[in-house]
C-alpha positions in Angstrom: -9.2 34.4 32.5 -6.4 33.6 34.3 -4.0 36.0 33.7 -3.9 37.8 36.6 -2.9 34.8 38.8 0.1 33.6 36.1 1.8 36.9 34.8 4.0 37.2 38.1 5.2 33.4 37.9 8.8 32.7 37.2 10.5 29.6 35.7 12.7 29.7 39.1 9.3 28.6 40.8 8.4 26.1 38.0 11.3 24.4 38.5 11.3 24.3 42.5 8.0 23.1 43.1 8.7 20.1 40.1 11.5 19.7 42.3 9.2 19.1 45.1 7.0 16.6 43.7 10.1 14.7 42.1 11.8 14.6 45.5 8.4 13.7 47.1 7.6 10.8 44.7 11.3 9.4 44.7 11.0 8.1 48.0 9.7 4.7 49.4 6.2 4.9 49.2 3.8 2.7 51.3 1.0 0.7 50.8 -2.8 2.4 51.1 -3.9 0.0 54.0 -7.1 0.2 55.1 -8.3 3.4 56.0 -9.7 3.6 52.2 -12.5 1.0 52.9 -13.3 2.0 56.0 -17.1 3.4 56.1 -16.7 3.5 60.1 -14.0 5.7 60.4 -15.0 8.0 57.2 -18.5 8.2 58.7 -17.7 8.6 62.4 -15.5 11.5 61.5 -17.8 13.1 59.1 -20.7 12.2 61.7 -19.1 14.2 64.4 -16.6 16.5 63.0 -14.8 16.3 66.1 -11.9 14.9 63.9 -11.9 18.0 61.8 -12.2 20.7 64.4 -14.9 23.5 64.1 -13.2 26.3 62.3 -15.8 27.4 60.3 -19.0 29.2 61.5 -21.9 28.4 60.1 -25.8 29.5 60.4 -28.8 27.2 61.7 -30.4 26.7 58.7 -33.7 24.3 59.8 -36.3 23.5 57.4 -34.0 24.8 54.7 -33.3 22.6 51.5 -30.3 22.6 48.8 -29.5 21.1 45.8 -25.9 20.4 44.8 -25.3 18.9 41.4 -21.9 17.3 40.0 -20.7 14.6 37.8 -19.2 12.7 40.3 -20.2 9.0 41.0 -18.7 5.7 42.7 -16.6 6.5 45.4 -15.7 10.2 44.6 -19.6 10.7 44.7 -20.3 8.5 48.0 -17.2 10.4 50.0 -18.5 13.9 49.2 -21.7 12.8 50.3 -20.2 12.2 53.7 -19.0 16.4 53.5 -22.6 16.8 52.9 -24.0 14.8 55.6 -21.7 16.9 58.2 -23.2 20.4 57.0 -26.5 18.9 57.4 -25.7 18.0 61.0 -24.3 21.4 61.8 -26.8 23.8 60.1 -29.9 21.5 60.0 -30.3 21.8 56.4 -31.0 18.9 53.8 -29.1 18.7 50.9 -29.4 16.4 48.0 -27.0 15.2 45.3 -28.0 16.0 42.1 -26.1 13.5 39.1 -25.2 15.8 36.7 -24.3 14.6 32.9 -20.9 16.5 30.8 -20.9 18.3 29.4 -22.4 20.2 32.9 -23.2 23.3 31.3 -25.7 21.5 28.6 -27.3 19.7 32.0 -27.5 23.1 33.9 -29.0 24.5 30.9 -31.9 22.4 30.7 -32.4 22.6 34.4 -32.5 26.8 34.0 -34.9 26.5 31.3 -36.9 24.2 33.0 -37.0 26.6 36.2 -35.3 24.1 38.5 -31.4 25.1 38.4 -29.7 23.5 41.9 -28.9 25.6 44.4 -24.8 24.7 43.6 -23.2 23.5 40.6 -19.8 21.8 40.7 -18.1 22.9 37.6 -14.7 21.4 36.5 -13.7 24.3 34.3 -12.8 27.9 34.6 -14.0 28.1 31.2 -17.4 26.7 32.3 -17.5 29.5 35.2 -17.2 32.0 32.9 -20.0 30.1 30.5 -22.2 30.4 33.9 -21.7 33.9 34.6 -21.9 35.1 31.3 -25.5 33.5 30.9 -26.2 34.6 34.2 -26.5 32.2 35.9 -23.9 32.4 38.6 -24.0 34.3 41.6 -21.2 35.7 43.1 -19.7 34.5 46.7 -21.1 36.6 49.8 -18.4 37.8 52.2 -18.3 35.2 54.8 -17.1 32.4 51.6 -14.8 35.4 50.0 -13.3 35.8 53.8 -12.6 31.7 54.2 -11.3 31.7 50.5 -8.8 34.3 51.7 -7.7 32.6 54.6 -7.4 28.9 53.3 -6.0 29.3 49.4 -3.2 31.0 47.6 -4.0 33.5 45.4 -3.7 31.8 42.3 -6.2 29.1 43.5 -8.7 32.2 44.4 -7.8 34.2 40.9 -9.1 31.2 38.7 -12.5 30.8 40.5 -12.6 34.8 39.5 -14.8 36.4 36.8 -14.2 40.1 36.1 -12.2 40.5 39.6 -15.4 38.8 41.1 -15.0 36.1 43.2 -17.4 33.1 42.0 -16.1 30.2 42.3 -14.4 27.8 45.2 -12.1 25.2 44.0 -13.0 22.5 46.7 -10.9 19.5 44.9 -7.9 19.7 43.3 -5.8 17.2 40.7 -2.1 16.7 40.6 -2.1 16.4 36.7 1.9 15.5 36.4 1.8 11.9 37.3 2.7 8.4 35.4 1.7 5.2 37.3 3.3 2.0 36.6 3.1 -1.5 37.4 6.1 -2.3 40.0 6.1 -5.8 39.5 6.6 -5.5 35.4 9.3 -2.4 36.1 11.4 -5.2 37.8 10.8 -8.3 36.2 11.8 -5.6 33.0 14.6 -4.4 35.3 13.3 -1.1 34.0 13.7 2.2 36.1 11.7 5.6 37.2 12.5 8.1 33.9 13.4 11.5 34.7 13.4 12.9 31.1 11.4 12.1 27.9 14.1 10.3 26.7 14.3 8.5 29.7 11.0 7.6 29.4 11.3 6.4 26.1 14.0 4.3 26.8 12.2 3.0 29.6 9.3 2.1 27.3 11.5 0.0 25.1 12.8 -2.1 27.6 9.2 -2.9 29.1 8.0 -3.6 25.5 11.3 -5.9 25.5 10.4 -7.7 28.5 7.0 -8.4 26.8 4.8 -6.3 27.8 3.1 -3.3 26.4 4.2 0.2 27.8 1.1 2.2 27.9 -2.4 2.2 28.5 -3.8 5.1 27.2 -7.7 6.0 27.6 -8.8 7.3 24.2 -12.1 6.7 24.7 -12.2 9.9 26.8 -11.2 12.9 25.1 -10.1 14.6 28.6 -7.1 12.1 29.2 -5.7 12.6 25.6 -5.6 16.9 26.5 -3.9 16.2 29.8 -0.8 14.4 27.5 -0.8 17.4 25.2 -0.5 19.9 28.3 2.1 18.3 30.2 4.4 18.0 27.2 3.6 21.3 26.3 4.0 22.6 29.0 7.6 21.3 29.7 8.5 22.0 25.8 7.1 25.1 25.1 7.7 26.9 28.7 4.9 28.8 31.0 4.3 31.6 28.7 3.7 29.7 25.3 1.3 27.8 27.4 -1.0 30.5 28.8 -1.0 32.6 25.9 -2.3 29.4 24.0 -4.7 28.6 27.0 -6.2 32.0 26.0 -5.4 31.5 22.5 -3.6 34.9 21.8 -1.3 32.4 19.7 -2.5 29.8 17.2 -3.1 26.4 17.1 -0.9 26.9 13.8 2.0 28.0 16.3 5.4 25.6 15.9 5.4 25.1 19.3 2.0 23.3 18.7 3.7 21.4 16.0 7.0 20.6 18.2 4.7 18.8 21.1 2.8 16.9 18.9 5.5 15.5 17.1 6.7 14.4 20.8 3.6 12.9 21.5 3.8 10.8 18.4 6.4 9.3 19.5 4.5 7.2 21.9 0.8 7.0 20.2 2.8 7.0 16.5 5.0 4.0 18.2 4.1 0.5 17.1 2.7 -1.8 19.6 3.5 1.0 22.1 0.1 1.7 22.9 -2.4 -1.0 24.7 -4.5 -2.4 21.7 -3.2 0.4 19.2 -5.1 3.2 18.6 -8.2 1.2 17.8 -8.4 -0.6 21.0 -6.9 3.1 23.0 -10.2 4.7 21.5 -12.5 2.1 22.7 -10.9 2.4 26.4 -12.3 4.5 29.1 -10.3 6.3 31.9 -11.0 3.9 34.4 -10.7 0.4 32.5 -7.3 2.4 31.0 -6.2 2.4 35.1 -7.6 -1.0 35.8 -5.7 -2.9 33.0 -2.2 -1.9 34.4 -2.5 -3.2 37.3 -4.9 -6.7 36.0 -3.4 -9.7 35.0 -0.5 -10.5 37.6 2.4 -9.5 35.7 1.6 -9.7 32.0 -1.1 -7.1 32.5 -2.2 -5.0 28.6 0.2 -2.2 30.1 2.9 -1.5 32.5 2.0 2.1 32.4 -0.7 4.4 32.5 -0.7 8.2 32.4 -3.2 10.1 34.6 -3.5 12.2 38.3 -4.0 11.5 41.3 -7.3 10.4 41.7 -6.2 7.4 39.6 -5.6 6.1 43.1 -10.0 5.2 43.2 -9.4 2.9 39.8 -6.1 1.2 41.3 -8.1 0.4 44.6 -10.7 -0.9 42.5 -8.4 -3.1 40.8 -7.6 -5.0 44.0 -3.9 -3.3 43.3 -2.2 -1.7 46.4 -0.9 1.8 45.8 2.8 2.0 46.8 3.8 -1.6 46.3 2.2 -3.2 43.8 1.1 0.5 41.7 3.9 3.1 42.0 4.2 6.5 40.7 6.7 8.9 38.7 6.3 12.8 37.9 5.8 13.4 34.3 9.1 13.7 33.1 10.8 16.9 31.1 10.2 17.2 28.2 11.7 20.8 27.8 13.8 23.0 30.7 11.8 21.9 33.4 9.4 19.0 34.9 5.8 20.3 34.1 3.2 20.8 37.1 -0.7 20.8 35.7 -3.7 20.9 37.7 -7.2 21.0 37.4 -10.3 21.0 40.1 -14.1 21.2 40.3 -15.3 24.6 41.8 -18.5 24.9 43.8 -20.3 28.1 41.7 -23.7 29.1 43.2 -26.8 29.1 41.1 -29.7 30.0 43.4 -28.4 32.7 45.9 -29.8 32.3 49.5 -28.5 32.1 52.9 -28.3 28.6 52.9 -26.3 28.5 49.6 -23.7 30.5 50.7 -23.5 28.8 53.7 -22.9 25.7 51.9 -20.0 27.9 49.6 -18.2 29.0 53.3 -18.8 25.5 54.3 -16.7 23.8 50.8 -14.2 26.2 51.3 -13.3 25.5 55.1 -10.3 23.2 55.7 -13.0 21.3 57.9 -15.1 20.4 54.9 -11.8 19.1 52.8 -10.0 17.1 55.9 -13.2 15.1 55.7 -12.8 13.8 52.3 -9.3 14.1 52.5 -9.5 10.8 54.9 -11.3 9.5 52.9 -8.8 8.8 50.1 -8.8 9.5 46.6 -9.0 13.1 47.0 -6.8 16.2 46.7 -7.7 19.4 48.2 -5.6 23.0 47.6 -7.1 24.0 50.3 -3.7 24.9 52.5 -4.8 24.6 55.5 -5.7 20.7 55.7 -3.1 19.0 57.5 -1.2 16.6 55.3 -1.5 14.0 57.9 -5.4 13.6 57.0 -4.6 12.0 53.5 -4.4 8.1 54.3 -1.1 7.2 52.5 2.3 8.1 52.0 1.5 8.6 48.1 -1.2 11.2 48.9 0.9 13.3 51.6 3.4 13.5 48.9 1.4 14.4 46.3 -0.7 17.6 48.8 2.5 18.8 50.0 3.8 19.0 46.4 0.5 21.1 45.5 0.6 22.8 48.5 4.0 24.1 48.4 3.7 25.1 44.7 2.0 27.9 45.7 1.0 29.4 42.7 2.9 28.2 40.8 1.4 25.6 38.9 -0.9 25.8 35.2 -4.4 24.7 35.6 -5.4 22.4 32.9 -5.5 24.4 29.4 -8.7 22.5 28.4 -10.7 23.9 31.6 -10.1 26.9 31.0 -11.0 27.1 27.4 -14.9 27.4 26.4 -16.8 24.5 27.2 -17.3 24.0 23.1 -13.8 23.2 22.6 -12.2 22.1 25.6 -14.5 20.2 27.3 -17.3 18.5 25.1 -17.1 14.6 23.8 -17.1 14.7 20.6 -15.9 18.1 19.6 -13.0 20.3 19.8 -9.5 19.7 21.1 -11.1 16.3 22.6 -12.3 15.3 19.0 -8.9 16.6 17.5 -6.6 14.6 19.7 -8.7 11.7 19.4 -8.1 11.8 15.4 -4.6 12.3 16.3 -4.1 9.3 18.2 -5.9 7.5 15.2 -3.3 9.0 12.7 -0.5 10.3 14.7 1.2 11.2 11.1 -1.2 14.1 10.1 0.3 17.0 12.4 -0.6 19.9 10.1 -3.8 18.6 9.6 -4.3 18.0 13.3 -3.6 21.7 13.4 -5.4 23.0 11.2 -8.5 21.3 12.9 -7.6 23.1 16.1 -7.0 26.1 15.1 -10.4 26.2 13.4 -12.4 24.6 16.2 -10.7 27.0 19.3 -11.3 30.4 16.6 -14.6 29.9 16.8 -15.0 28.8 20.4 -13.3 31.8 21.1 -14.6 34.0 18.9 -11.2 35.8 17.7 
């Protein structure tokens, strides 16, 4: 469904804006200080919105109620919470969080059939946009949302929140998808260095592993993380236009160039004492304890490093680790012609049209709504017009501007965009297949096989 916004990219522009994260990250980066923690600051700022300017207008809505569901919790929940609370104050509408369970389409489908769908869903997938408008659910965006869409996003960004040249979906939070994190304090005792290349990285590897330490944490337990490793390789391997025309699966899973990146991959999860507790211990390891144990243990933590975006930055805090001294960060390096740039993002979709709703919509897609949680921390917006200077570190201006100035020229994660049934379900799919794979990094062709059959009848063709 994206192949309006990706036909008109060039390989020129791939390799610019990896240019512009590798430059970006290169440089010294500083600690997160304290602007993280600070409820006082986040909430006077999202109390107010003086910090954020007004340059969104919005209707009173009094007396009016809304119901906004996601899978977001900790942190990431609490902070949008605060964008909440400011609409509230400036329309005079209530609005409630709504948990929301993954796969999101299963929980919005119980809430349909039970007559009580929120008023907004925040869906991570393009494929699960689609899902939602084919089952009619979704409502399309009014014209005051369409109009700020226009105004704050690249096309590209607009195009992927697009059914059927109908404009559905605002991407309110972004991921930069191309990142490694590592443990500084292991990199040096290790007298290892950043790798540019997969060899490099590889290399790099082997001397951490020398220095006694495992090289990576990877978290198996969570089908998503494994798919994000696929696409960046592939990505960089196989070039922009293997990569969409898979992402639509107008080639096969069969396809070499399926074969070629997981044959690169195994040569980290096939590796021997490579990976943090093997595969065994890999599958039994969530995203966020895989972040945590990097940057545990002083410096003979279960990893030195740990493959995941941005928003790794929440797990790191957690982990008492400061971001820029003690955590630092690579782009994922080449694996093919050119450094690979994946992102992904949670779109607000409306499911109950009203005046409110799409209010709410114009609201998420204002760059007053994003500079909120941008100060927040732990939060990446492609929103363009949020000044860079709202993130709260170094790391996370770096990382914006990289997004920001890729234009469109980037690949949205190839999982979101297939069907929910195969990209995006525990248990099933690509998520299942890659799992196996790290189990038994040997069986490529059957790996393949598996694939193939699981995406041809996701897809239907």
């Amino acid at each position: 469904m994206r192949s309006t916004s990706s036909k008109n990219r060039t390989s020129r522009a791939a390799r610019a804006a990896a240019a512009v994260l590798a430059g970006a990250l290169a440089v010294s980066l500083t600690a997160c200080g304290g602007d993280d923690d600070s409820g006082g600051d986040g909430n006077e700022q999202g109390g107010t919105g003086q910090e954020t300017g007004s340059t969104v207008t919005l209707p009173k809505l009094n007396g009016e109620s809304l119901e906004v569901a996601a899978v977001w919790t900790g942190a990431e929940q609490a902070n949008f919470k605060q964008v909440l609370t400011e609409f509230e104050k400036r329309t005079g509408a209530k609005v409630t969080f709504v948990p929301a369970q993954d796969p999101i389409i299963n929980f919005l489908g119980s809430k349909v059939a039970g007559g009580q769908p929120p008023d907004i869903a925040m869906l991570p997938q393009p494929g699960a946009i689609k899902q939602a408008v084919d089952k009619k659910w979704a409502k399309p965006l009014g014209a005051d949302a369409v109009k700020e869409l226009q105004e704050n996003y690249s096309q590209g960004w607009q195009n992927i929140g697009k059914v059927d040249d109908k404009q559905y979906g605002v991407y309110y939070k972004a991921a930069n998808k191309s990142l490694i994190w590592y443990n500084n304090q292991v990199f040096e005792n290790a007298g290892a260095s950043e790798p540019k290349t997969w060899d490099e990285l590889l290399s790099t590897a082997q001397t951490v592993y020398d220095s006694g330490v495992t090289p990576f944490s990877v978290g198996g337990a969570e089908g998503w993380t494994l798919t994000d490793w696929f696409e960046n390789v592939y990505l960089s391997q196989a070039g922009p236009e293997k990569y969409d025309q898979l992402a639509k699966h107008e080639i096969k899973w069969t396809d070499p160039s399926v074969k070629d990146a997981l044959t690169t991959l195994a040569q980290v999860w096939g590796k021997k004492d490579y990976v943090a507790g093997g595969a065994t211990g890999a599958l039994q390891t969530d995203f966020p304890a895989s972040v945590t144990q990097v940057f545990t243990g002083g410096d003979q933590p279960k990893a030195a490093m740990v493959y995941e975006g941005d928003f790794a930055q929440v797990n790191i805090t957690q982990a008492k680790a400061k971001v820029g001294t003690d955590a630092k960060v690579f782009p994922f390096p080449t694996v093919g012609d050119t450094a690979p740039v994946v992102s992904g993002g949670d779109a607000a979709v409306i499911l109950q049209d009203s005046k409110a709703a799409q209010a709410l919509a114009t609201w998420l897609a204002s760059p007053d709504a994003a500079t909120i949680q941008a100060k927040l921390g732990g939060y990446l917006s492609p929103n363009k017009n949020v000044d860079n200077s709202a993130y709260p570190n170094e790391v996370q201006q770096k990382i914006a501007k990289a997004l920001i100035d890729s234009g469109d020229d980037f690949r949205f994660d190839m999982s979101d965009q297939a069907p929910q049934a195969f990209g995006g379900t525990p248990g099933k799919g690509e998520w299942k297949a890659l799992q196996d794979f790290l189990k038994n990094p040997t069986d490529i062709a059957g790996t393949q096989a598996k694939l193939e059959a699981d995406a041809a009848a996701a897809y239907g063709n």
